[in-house]
C-alpha positions in Angstrom: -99.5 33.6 68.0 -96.5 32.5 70.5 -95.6 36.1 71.6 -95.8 36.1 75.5 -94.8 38.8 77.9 -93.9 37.9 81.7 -93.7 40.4 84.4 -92.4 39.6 88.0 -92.7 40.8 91.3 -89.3 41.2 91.2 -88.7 43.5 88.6 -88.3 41.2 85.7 -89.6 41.1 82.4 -89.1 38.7 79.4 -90.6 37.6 76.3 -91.1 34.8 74.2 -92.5 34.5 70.7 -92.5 30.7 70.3 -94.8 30.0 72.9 -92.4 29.8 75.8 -89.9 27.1 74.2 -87.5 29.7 74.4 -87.7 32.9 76.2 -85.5 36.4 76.2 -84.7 38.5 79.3 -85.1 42.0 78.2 -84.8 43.8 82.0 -81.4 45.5 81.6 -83.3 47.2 78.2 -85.3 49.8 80.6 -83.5 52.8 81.3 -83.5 53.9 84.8 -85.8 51.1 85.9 -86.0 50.8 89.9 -84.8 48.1 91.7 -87.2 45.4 93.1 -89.8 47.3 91.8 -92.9 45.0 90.5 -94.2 44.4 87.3 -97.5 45.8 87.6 -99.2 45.2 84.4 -98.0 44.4 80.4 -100.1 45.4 77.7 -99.5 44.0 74.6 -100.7 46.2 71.7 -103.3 45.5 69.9 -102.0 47.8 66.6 -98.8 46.7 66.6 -97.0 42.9 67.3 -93.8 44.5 68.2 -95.5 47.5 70.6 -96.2 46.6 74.3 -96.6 49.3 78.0 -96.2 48.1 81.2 -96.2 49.7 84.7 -93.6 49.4 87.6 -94.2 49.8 90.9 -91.9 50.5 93.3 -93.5 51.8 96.3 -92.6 48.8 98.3 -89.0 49.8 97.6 -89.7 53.2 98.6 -89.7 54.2 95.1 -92.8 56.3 94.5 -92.5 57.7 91.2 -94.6 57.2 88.4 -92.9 54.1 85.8 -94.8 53.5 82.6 -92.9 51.7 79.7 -93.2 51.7 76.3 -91.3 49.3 73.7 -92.1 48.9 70.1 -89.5 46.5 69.2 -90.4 43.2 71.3 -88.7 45.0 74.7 -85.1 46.0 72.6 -85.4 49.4 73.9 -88.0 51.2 75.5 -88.7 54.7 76.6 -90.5 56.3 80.0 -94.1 57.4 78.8 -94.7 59.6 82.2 -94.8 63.4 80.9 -97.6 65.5 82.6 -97.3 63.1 85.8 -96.5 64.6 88.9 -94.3 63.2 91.2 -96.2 62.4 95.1 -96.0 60.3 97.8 -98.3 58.8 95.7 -98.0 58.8 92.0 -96.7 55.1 91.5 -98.5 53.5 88.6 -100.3 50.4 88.6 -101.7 49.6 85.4 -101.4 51.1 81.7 -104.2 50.0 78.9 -105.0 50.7 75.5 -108.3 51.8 74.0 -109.6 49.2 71.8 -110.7 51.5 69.3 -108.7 54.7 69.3 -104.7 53.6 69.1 -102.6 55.9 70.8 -105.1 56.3 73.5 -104.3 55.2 77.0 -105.5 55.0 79.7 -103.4 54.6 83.1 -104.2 53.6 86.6 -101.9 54.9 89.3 -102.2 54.8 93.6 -104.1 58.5 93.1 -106.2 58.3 90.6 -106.9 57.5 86.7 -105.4 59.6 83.8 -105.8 59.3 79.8 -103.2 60.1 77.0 -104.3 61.2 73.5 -100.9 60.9 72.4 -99.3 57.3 73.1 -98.3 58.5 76.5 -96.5 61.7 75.5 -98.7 63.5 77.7 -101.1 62.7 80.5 -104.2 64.2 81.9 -106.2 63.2 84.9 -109.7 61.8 84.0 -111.1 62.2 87.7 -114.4 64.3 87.6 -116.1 62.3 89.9 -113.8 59.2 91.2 -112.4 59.1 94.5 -108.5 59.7 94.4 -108.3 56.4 95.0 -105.5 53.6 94.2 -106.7 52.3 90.3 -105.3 49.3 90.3 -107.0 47.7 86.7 -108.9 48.8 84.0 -111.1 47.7 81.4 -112.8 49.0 78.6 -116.0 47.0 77.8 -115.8 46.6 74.2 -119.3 46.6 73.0 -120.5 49.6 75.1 -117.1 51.6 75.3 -117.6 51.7 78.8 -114.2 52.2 80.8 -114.4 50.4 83.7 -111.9 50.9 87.2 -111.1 49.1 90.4 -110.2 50.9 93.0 -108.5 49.5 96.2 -111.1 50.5 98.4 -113.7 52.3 97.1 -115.1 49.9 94.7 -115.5 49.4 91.2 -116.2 52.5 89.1 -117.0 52.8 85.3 -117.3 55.7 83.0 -120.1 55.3 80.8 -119.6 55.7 76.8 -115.7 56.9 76.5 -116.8 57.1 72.6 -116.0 60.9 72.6 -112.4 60.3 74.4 -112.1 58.2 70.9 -113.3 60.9 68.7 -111.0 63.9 70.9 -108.8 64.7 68.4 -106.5 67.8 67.9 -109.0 69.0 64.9 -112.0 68.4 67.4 -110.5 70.5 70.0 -109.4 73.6 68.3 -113.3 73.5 66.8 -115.6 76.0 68.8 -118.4 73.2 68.3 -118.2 69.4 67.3 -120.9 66.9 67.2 -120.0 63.4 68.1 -120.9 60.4 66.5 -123.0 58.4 69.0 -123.1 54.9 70.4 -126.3 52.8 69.4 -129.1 53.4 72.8 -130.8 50.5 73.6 -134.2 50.2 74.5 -134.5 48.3 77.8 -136.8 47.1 79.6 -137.1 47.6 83.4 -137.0 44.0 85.5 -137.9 42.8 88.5 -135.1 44.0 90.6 -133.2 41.9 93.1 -134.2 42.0 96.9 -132.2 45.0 98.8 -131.9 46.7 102.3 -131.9 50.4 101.0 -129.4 52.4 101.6 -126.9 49.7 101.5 -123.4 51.2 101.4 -121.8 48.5 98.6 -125.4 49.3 96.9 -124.4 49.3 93.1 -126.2 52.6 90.6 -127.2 51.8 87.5 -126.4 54.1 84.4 -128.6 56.7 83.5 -131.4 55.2 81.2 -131.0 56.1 77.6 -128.6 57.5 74.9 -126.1 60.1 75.8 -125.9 62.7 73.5 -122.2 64.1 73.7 -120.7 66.9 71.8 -117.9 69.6 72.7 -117.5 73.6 72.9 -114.3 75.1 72.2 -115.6 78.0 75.0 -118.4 78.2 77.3 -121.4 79.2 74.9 -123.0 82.9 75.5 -126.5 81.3 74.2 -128.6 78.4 74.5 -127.4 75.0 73.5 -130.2 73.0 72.2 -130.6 69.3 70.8 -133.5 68.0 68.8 -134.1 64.2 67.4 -136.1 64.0 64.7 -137.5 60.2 64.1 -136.5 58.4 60.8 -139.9 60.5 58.9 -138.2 63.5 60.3 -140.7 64.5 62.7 -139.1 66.2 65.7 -139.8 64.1 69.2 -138.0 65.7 71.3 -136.0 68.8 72.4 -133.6 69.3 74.8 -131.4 71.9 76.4 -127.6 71.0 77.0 -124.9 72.5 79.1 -122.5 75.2 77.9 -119.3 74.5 79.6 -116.1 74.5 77.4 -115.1 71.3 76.8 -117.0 67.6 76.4 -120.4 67.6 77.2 -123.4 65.5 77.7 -127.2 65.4 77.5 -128.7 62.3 78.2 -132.1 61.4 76.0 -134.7 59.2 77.9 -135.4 57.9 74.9 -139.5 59.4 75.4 -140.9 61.7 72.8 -141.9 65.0 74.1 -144.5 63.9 77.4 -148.1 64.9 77.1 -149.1 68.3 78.2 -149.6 69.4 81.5 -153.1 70.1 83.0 -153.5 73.3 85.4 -155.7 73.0 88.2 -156.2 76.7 89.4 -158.8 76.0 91.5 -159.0 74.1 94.8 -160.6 70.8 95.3 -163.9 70.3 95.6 -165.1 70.3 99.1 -161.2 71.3 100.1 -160.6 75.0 99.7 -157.9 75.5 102.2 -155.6 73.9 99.4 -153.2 76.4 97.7 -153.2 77.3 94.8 -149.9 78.7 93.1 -150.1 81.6 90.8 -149.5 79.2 88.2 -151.7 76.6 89.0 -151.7 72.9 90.3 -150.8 70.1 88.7 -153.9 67.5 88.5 -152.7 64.6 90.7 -154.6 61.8 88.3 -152.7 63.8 85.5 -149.6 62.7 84.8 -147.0 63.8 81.9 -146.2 60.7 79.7 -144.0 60.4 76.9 -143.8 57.5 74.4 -140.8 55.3 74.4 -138.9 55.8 70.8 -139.5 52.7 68.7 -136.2 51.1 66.8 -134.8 53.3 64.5 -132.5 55.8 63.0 -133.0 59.5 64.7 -131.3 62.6 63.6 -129.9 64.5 66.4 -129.2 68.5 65.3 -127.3 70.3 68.0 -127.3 74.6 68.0 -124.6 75.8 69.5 -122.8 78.8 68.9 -124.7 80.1 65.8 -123.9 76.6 64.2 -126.3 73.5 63.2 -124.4 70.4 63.6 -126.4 67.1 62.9 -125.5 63.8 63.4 -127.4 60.0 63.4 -128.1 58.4 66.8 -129.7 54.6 66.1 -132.3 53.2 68.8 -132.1 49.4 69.1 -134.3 46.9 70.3 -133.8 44.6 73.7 -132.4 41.5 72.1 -133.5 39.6 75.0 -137.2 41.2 74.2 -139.9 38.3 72.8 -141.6 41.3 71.0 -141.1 41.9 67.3 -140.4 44.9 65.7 -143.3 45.7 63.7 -145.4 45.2 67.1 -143.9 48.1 68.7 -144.4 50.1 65.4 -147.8 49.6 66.0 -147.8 50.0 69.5 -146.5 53.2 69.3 -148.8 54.3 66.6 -151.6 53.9 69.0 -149.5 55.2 72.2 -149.5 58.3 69.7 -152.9 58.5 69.2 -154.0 58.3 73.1 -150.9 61.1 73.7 -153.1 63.3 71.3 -156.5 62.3 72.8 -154.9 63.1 76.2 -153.6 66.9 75.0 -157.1 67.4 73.8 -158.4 66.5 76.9 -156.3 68.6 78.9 -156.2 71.8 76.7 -160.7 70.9 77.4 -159.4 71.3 81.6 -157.2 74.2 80.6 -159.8 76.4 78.9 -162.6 75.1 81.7 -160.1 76.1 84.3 -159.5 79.8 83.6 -162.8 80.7 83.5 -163.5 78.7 87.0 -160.3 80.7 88.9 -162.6 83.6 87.6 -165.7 82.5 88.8 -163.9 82.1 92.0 -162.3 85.2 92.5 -165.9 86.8 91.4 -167.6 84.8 94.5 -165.2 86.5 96.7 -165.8 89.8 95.1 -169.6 89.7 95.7 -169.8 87.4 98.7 -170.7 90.1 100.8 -173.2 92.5 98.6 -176.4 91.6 99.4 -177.7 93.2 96.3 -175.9 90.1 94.1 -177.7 87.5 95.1 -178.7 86.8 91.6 -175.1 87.4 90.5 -173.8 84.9 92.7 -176.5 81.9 91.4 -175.7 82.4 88.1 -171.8 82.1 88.9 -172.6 78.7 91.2 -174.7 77.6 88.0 -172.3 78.3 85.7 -169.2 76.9 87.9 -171.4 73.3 87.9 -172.0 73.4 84.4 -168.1 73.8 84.0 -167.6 71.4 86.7 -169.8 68.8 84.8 -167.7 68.7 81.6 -164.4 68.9 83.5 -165.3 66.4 86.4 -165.9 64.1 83.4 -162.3 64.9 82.3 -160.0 64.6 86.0 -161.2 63.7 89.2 -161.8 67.2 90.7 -162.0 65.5 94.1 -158.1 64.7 94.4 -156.1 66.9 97.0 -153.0 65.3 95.9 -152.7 64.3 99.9 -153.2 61.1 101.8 -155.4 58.5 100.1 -157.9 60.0 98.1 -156.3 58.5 95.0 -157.8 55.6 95.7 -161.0 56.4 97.4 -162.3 58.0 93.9 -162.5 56.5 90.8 -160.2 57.5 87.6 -162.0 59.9 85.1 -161.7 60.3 81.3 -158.3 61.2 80.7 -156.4 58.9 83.9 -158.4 56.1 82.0 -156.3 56.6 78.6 -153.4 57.0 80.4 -154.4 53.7 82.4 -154.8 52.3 78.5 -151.3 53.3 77.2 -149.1 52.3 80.2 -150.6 48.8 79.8 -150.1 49.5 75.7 -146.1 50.4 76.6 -145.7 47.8 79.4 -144.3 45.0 76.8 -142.8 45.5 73.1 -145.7 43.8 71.6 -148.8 44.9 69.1 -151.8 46.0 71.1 -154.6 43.7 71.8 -158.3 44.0 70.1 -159.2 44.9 73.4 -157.1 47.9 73.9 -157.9 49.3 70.3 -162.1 48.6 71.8 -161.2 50.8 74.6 -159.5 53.2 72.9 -162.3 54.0 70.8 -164.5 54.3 73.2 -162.5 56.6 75.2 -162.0 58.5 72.4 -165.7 58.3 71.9 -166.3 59.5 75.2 -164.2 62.4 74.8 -166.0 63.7 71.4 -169.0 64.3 73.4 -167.4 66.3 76.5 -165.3 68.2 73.8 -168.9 69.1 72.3 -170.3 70.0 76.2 -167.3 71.9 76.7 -167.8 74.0 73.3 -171.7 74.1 73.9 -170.7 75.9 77.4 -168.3 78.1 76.6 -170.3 79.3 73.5 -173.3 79.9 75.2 -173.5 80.0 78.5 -170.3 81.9 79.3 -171.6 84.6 77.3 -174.7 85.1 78.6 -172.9 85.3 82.2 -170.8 88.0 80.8 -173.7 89.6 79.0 -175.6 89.3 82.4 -172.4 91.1 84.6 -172.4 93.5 81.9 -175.8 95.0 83.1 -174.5 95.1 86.9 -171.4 96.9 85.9 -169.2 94.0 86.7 -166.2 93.5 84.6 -166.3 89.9 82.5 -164.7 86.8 82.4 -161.8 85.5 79.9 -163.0 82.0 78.1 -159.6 81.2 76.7 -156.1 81.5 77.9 -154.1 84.2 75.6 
């Protein structure tokens, strides 16, 4: 309490540590510093009382060299802190801060760009990737999120997102070929209505990318795969993910979702549309999307292989503390989200299995189309394909082309009705209704019969149609994927 640093425009600096009943002019203690140059910035450390850095700039003087100061005797004597800066036309510094968590880590701001020290300003390195080389003229490093945080003179303000693995770089992390970092707490936000804007607006702000940032390093570019999985605190695995395998500090960002629901392959046309493609691999079923289940509050495990090494790590999910929802109601809420994602794989593997032998039937109608001897052959495949199409048009709306408006000129089948369910399940943090639980077990009612039409079909009359091709010589048809 009572220690004060003053910086002028003039080039002065003193100090007083009575609360400025008395102050000391300690300007003459700077070696080599340049005339009329301006004070730019003092920062007082945080780690030590008698430790402070301050910037000089001297441009207006014509003086364009870089000038960062550090004392650690209340401004007695103090030291130039500029190795690894080049001299330009534009190298004067602006502002010097220290890390709130890491000490000996700075972070500088000069009319260029922004660079970090890991050693108390013995060296610096530019920390650019993507800013404009523009002037940094003040930082900030937002405490609760460790988000570093830069104005520019005139490109706006810029922030780096989660600088907790600048904290963690440490000489023993960098000669490791593979380090794990501890991660910040991810919060579980919830989207809001967003504020009225003329898109694309040039001072338009971006938002970070949702989720937890998983960050770890690689001593050299890895010859393998680099994959992350997070269990959930019963040590179930939700999700993995592939990472980048660039040498150096690296980041895969988790959307907080559990791996999404499985993906139904349409490969046949629409109904009543055959002019659209299909791709070798299928279409996606346009009232079929992929949805995964936003991870609850918790403690995850994160295990990173890299390198022929396991490296595992904890990674804790919190709750919006602005949410009205309680804890224990999203537990349940994502019970039941589980148990429509599992309803909804069943479903679709049902479409999957129905579908393969319909892109047969298909290509069999175009084989025969023009014997005249297969009229018979031909019935039984249209009565077949509408016995398929009756389980599976109970399943997904065969009727979508994925084009114009038919998504709303046909209602929603089985499985765009649970996934109707759980969106309005996940759209809050609280327990579901007696309502939604009716639904659900209904749907899931539902589903038990066409599951039982499906199997009926594909037990019996699939192979009589293959016993019947068999006695025209015509090769069968494949009821399963391999």
């Amino acid at each position: 309490p009572g220690l004060i640093w003053a910086g002028s425009n003039d080039g002065l600096v003193h100090l007083t540590r009575d609360g400025g009943r008395t102050w000391t002019d300690v300007t003459g203690n700077l070696p080599g510093l340049p005339a009329w140059g301006t004070i730019a910035n003092i920062e007082p450390s945080r780690y030590d009382t008698g430790t402070a850095y301050l910037t000089v700039d001297g441009h207006q003087a014509n003086n364009r060299d870089p000038w960062v100061y550090k004392t650690s005797d209340y401004g007695r004597s103090w030291r130039l802190i500029t190795g690894g800066l080049e001299k330009s036309p534009l190298s004067y510094a602006h502002v010097v801060r220290e890390d709130p968590v890491r000490r000996g880590l700075l972070y500088l701001g000069t009319e260029n760009g922004l660079y970090v020290s890991f050693d108390d300003g013995e060296r610096w390195q530019p920390l650019q990737s993507n800013l404009p080389h523009a002037p940094v003229y003040w930082i900030t490093v937002q405490e609760h999120f460790n988000d570093l945080v830069v104005a520019t003179y005139g490109r706006g303000i810029w922030i780096a997102d989660d600088v907790t693995p600048l904290q963690q770089l440490t000489a023993e992390v960098a000669a490791k070929p593979v380090h794990l970092f501890t991660q910040r707490p991810a919060y579980r936000f919830r989207l809001i209505e967003a504020p009225f804007a003329i898109l694309p607006d040039l001072v338009e702000g971006k938002n970070p990318t949702y989720g937890a940032g998983i960050n770890y390093w690689l001593g050299t570019e890895a010859s393998d795969s680099v994959t992350l999985s997070i269990s959930d605190p019963s040590g179930a695995v939700v999700r993995t993910l592939k990472g980048p395998k660039s040498r150096g500090l690296n980041r895969v960002n988790w959307n907080l979702q559990f791996e999404p629901t499985k993906a139904a392959r349409l490969r046949t046309p629409p109904r009543y549309a055959p002019e659209v493609p299909v791709p070798d691999t299928g279409r996606i079923a346009p009232d079929i999307g992929r949805q995964g289940i936003l991870a609850p509050p918790g403690t995850y495990t994160v295990k990173l292989r890299a390198g022929g090494q396991e490296l595992t790590t904890q990674l804790v999910v919190r709750k919006d503390p602005n949410s009205g929802g309680s804890e224990a109601g999203i537990r349940a809420q994502t019970e039941l989200l589980k148990e429509i994602g599992a309803r909804v794989n069943e479903a679709v593997d049902i479409i999957n299995d129905l579908e393969v032998v319909r892109a047969q039937l298909v290509a069999l109608r175009s084989t025969v189309a023009a014997d005249t001897t297969a009229r018979d052959v031909r019935a039984a495949t249209d009565s077949l394909d509408e016995k398929l199409i009756g389980v599976e048009g109970e399943l997904t709306q065969l009727l979508l082309t994925g084009r114009g408006q038919d998504g709303v000129r046909y209602p929603s089948k089985l499985v765009g009705q649970l996934q109707y369910l759980g969106g309005g399940i996940a759209a809050g943090e609280f327990e579901p209704t007696d309502q939604q639980r009716e639904v659900y077990q209904a749907l899931s009612t539902r589903l038990r019969e066409l599951r039982a039409q499906s199997e009926q079909v594909l037990s019996r009359d699939v192979p009589a149609f293959k016993a019947m091709l068999r006695t025209r010589n015509l090769h069968g048809v494949i009821s399963r994927m391999p």
